[in-house]
Biopython code that builds the backbone (N, CA, C, O; Angstrom):
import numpy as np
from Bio.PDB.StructureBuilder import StructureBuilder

atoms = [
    (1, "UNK", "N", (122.101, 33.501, 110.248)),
    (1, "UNK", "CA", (123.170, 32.579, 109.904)),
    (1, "UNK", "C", (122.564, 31.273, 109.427)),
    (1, "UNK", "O", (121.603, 30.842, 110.065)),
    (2, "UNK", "N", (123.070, 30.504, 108.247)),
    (2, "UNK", "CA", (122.478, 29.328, 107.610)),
    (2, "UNK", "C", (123.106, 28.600, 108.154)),
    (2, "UNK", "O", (124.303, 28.863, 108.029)),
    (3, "UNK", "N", (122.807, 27.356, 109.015)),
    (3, "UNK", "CA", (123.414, 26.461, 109.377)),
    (3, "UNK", "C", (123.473, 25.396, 108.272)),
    (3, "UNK", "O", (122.753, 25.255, 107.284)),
    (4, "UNK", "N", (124.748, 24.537, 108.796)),
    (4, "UNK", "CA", (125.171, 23.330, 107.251)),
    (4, "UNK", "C", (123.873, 22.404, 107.210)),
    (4, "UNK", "O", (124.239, 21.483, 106.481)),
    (5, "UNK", "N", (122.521, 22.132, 107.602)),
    (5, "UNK", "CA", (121.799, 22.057, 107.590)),
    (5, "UNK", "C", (120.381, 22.437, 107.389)),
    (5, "UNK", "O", (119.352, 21.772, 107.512)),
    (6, "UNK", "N", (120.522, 23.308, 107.148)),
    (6, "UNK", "CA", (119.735, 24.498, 106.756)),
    (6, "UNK", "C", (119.443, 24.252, 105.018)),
    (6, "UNK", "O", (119.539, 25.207, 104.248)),
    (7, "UNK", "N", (119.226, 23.421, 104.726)),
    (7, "UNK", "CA", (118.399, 23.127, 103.229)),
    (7, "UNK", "C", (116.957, 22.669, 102.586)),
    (7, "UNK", "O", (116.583, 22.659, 101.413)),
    (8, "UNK", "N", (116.412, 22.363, 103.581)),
    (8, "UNK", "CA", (115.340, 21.951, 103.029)),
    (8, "UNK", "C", (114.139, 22.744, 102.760)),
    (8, "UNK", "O", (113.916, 23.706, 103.494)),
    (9, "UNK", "N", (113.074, 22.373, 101.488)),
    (9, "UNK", "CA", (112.302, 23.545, 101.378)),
    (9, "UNK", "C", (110.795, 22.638, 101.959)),
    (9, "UNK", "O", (110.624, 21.458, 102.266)),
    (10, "UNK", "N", (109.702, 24.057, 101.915)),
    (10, "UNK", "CA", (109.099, 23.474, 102.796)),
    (10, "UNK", "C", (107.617, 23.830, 101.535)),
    (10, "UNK", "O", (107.627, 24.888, 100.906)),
    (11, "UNK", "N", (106.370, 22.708, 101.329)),
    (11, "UNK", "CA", (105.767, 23.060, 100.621)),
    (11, "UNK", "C", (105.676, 23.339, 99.070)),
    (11, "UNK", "O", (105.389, 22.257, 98.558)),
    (12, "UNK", "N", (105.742, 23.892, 98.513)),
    (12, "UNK", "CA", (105.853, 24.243, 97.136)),
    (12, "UNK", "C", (107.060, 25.054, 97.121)),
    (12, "UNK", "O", (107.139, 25.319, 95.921)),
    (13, "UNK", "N", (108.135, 25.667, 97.729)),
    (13, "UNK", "CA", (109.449, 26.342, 97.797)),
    (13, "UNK", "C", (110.110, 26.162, 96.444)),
    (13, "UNK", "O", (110.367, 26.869, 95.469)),
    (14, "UNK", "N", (110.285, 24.774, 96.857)),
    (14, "UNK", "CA", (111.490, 24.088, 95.660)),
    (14, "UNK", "C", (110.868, 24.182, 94.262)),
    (14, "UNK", "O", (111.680, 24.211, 93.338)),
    (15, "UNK", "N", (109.605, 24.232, 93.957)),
    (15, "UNK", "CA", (109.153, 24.181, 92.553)),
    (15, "UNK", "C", (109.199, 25.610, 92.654)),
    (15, "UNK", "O", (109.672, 26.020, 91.593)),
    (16, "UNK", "N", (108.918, 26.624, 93.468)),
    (16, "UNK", "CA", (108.742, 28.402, 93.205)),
    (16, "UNK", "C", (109.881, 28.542, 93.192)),
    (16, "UNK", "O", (109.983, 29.520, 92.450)),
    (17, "UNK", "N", (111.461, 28.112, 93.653)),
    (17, "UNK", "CA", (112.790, 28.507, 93.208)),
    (17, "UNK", "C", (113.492, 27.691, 92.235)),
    (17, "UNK", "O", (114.571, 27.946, 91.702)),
    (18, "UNK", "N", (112.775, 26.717, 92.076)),
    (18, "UNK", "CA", (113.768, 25.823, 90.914)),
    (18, "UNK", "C", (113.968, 26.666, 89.546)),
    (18, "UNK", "O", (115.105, 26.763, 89.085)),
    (19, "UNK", "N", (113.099, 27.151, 89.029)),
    (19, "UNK", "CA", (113.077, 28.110, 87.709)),
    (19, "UNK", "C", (113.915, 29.239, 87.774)),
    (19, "UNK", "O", (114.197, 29.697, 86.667)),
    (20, "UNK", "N", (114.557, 30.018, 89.064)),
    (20, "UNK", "CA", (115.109, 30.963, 89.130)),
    (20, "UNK", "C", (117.098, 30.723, 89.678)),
    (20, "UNK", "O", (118.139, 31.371, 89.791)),
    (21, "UNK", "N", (116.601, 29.475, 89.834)),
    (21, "UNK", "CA", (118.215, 28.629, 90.225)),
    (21, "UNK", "C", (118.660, 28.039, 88.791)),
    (21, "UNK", "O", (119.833, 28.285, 88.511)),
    (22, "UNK", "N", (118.118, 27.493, 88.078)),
    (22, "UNK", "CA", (118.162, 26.993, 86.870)),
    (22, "UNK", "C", (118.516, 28.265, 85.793)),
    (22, "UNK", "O", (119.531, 28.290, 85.097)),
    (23, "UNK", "N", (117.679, 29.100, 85.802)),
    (23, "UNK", "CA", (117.791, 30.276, 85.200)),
    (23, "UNK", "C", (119.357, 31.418, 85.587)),
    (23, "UNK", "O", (119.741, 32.280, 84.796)),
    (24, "UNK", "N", (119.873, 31.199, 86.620)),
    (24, "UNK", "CA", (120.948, 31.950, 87.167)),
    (24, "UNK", "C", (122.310, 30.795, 87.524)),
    (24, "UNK", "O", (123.342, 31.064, 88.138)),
    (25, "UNK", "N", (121.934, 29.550, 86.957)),
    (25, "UNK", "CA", (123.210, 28.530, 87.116)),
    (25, "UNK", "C", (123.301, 28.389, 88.529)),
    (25, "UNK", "O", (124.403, 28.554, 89.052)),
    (26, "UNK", "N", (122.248, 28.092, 89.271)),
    (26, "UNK", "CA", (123.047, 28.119, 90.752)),
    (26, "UNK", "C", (122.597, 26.627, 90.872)),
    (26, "UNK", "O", (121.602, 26.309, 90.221)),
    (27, "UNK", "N", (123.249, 25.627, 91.668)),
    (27, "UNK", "CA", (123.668, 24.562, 91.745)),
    (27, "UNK", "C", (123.163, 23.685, 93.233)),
    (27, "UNK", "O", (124.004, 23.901, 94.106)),
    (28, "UNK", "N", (122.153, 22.870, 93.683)),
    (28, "UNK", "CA", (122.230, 22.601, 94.667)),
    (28, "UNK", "C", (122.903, 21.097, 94.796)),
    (28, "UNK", "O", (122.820, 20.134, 94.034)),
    (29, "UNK", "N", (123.640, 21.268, 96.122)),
    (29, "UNK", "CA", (124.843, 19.940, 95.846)),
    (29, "UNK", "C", (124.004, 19.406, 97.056)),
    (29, "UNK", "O", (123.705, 20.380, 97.748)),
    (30, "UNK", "N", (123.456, 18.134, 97.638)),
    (30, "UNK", "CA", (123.410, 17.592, 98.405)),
    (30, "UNK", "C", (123.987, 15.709, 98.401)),
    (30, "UNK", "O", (124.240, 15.068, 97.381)),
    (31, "UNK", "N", (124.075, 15.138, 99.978)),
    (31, "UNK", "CA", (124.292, 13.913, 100.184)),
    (31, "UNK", "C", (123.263, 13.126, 99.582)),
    (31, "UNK", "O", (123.607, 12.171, 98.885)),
    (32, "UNK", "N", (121.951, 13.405, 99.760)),
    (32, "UNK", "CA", (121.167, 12.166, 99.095)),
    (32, "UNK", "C", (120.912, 12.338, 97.579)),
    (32, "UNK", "O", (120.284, 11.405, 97.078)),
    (33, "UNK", "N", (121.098, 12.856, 97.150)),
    (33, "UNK", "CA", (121.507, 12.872, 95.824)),
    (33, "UNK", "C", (122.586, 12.383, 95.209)),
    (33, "UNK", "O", (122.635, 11.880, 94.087)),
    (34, "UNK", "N", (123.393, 12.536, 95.929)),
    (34, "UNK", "CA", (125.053, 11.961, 95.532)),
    (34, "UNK", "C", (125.836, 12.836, 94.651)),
    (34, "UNK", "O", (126.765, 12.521, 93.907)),
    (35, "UNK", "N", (125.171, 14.287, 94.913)),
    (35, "UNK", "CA", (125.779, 15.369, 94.098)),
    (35, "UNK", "C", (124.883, 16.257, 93.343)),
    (35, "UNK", "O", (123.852, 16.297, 94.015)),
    (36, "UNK", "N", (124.766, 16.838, 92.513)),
    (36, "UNK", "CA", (123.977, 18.281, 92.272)),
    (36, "UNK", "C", (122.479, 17.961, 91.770)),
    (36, "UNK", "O", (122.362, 17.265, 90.762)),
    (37, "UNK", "N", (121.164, 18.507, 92.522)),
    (37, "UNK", "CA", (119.927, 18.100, 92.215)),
    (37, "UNK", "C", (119.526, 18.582, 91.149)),
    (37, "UNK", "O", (119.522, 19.754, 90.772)),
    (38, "UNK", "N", (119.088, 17.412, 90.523)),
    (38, "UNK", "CA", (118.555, 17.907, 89.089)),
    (38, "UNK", "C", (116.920, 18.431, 89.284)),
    (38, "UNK", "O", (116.011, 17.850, 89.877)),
    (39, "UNK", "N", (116.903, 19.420, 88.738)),
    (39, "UNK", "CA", (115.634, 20.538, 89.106)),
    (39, "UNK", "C", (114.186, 19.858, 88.148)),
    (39, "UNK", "O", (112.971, 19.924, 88.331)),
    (40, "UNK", "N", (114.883, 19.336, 87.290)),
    (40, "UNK", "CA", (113.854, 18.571, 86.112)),
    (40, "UNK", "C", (113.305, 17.033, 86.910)),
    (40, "UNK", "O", (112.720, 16.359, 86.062)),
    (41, "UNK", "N", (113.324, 16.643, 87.664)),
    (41, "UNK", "CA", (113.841, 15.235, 87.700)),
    (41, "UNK", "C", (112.807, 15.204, 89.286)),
    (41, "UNK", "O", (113.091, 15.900, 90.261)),
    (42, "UNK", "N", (111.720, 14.337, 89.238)),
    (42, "UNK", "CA", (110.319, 14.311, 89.707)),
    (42, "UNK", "C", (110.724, 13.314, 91.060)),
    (42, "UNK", "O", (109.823, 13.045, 91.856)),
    (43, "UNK", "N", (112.086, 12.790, 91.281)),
    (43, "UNK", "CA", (112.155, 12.496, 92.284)),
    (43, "UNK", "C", (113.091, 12.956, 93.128)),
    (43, "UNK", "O", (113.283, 12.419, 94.219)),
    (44, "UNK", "N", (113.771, 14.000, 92.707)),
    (44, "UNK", "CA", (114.521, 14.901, 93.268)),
    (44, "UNK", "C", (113.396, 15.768, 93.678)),
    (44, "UNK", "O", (113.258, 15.920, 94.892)),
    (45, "UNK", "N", (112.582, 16.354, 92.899)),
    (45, "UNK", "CA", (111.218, 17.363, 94.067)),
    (45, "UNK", "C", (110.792, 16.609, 94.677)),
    (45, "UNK", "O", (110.440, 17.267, 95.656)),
    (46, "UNK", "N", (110.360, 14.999, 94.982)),
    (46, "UNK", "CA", (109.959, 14.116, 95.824)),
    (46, "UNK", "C", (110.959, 14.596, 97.231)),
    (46, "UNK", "O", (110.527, 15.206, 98.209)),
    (47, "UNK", "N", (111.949, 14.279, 97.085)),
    (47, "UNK", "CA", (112.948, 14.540, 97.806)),
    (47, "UNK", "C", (113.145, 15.644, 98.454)),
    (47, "UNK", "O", (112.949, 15.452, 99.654)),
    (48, "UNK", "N", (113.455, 16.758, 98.209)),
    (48, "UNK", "CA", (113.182, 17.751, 98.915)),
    (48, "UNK", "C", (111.802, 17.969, 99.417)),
    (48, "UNK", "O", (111.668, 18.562, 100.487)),
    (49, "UNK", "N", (110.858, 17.592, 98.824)),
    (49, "UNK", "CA", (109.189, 17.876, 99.934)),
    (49, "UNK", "C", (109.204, 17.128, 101.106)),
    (49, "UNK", "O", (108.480, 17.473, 102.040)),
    (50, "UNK", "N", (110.212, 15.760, 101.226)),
    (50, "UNK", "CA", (109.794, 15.116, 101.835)),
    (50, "UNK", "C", (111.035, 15.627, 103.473)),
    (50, "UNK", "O", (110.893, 15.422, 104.679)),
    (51, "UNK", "N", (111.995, 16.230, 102.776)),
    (51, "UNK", "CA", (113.614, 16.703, 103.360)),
    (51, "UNK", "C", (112.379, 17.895, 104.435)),
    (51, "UNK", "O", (112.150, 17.795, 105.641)),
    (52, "UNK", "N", (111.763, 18.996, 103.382)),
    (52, "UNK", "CA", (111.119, 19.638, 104.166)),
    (52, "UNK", "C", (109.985, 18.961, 104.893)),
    (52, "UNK", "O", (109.902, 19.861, 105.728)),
    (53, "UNK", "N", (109.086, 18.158, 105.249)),
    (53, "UNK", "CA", (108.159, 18.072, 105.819)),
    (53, "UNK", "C", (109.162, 16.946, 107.182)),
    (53, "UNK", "O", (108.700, 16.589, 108.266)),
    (54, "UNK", "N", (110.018, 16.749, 106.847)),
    (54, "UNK", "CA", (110.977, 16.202, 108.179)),
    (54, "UNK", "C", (111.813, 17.562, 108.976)),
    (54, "UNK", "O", (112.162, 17.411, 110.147)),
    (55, "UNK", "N", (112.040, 18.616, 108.395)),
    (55, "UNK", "CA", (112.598, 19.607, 108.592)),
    (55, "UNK", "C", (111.651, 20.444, 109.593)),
    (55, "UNK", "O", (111.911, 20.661, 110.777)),
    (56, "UNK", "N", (110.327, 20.940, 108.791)),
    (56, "UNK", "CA", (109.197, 21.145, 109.614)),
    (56, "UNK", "C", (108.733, 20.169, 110.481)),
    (56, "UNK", "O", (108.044, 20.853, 111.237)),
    (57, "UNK", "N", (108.618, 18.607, 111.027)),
    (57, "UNK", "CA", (108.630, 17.981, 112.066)),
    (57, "UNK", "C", (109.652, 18.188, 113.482)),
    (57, "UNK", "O", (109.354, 18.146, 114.676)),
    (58, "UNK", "N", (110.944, 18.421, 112.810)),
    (58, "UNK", "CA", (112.383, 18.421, 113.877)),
    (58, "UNK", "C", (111.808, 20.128, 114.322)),
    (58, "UNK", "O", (111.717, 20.379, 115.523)),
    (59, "UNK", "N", (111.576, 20.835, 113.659)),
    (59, "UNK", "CA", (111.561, 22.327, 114.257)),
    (59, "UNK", "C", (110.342, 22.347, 115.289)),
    (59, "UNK", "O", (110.434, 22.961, 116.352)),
    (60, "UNK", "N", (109.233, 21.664, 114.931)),
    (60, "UNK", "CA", (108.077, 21.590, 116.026)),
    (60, "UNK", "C", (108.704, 20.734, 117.572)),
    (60, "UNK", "O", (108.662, 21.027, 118.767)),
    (61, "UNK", "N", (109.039, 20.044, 117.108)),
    (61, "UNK", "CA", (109.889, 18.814, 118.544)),
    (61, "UNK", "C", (110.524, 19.655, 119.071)),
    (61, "UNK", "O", (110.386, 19.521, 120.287)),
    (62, "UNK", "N", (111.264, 20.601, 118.797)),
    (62, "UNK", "CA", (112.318, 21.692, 119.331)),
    (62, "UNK", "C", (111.545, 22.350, 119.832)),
    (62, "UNK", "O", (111.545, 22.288, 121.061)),
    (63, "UNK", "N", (110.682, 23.143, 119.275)),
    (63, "UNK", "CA", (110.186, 24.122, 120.287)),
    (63, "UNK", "C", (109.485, 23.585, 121.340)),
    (63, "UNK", "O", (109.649, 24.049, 122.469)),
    (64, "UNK", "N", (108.463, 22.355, 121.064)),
    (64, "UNK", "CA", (107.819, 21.186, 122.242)),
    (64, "UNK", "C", (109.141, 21.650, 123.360)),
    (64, "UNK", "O", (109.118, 22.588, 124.156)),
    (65, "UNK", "N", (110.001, 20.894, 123.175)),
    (65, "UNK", "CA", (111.165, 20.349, 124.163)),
    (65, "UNK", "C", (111.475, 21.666, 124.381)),
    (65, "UNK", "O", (111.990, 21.701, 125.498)),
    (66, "UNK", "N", (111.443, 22.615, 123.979)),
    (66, "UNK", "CA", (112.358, 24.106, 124.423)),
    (66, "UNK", "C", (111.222, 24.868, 125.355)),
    (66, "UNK", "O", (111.449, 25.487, 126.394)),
    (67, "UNK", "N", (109.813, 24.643, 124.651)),
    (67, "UNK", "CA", (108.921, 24.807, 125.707)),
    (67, "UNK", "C", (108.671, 24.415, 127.391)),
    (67, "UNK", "O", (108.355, 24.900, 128.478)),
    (68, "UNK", "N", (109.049, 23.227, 126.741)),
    (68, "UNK", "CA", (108.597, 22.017, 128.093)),
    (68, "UNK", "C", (109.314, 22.322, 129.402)),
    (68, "UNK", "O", (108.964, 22.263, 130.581)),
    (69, "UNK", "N", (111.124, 22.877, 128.407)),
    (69, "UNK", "CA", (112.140, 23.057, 129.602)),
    (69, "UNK", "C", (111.889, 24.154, 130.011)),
    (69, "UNK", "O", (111.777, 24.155, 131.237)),
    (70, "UNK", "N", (111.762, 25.000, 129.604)),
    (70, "UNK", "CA", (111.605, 26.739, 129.624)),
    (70, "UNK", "C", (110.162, 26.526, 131.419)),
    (70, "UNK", "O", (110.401, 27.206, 132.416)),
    (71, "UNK", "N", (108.822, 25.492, 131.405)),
    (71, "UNK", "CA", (108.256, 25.887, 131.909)),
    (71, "UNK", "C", (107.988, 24.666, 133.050)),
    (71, "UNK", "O", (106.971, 24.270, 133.620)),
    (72, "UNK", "N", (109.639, 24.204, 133.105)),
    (72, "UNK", "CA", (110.198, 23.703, 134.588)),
    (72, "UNK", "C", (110.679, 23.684, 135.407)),
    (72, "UNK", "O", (110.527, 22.747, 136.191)),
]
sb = StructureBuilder()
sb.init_structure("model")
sb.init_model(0)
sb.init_chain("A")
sb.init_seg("    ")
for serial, (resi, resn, name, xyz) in enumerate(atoms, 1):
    if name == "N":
        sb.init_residue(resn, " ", resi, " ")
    sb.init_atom(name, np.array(xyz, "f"), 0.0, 1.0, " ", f" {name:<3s}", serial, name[0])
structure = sb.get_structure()
């Protein structure tokens, strides 16, 4: 299940799917953009690398904390 949060890419993602979203009309709408990311546009991939490397931070803290509780 994709949670409404569930967008960010992680690494090189967004440049290995941008060509195949572009190519098939598919549309990504987000808030910090203020509406549909333009796939051409060098600070919109800024943006998502940076969406993912905060995405991959929150998922490590989770498991820390899911660990921590799990072995108290």
């Amino acid at each position: 299940m994709v949670g409404e949060y569930e967008r960010a890419f992680y690494r090189n993602q967004f440049a290995l799917m941008a060509p195949p979203f572009e190519r098939y009309g598919v549309q990504l709408w987000m808030p910090e953009t203020a509406g549909p990311v333009d796939f051409t546009a060098e600070t919109h991939e800024q943006l998502m690398f940076n969406l993912g490397i905060q995405s991959k931070r929150e998922i490590t803290r989770t498991r820390i904390r899911v660990s921590t509780a799990m072995a108290a």
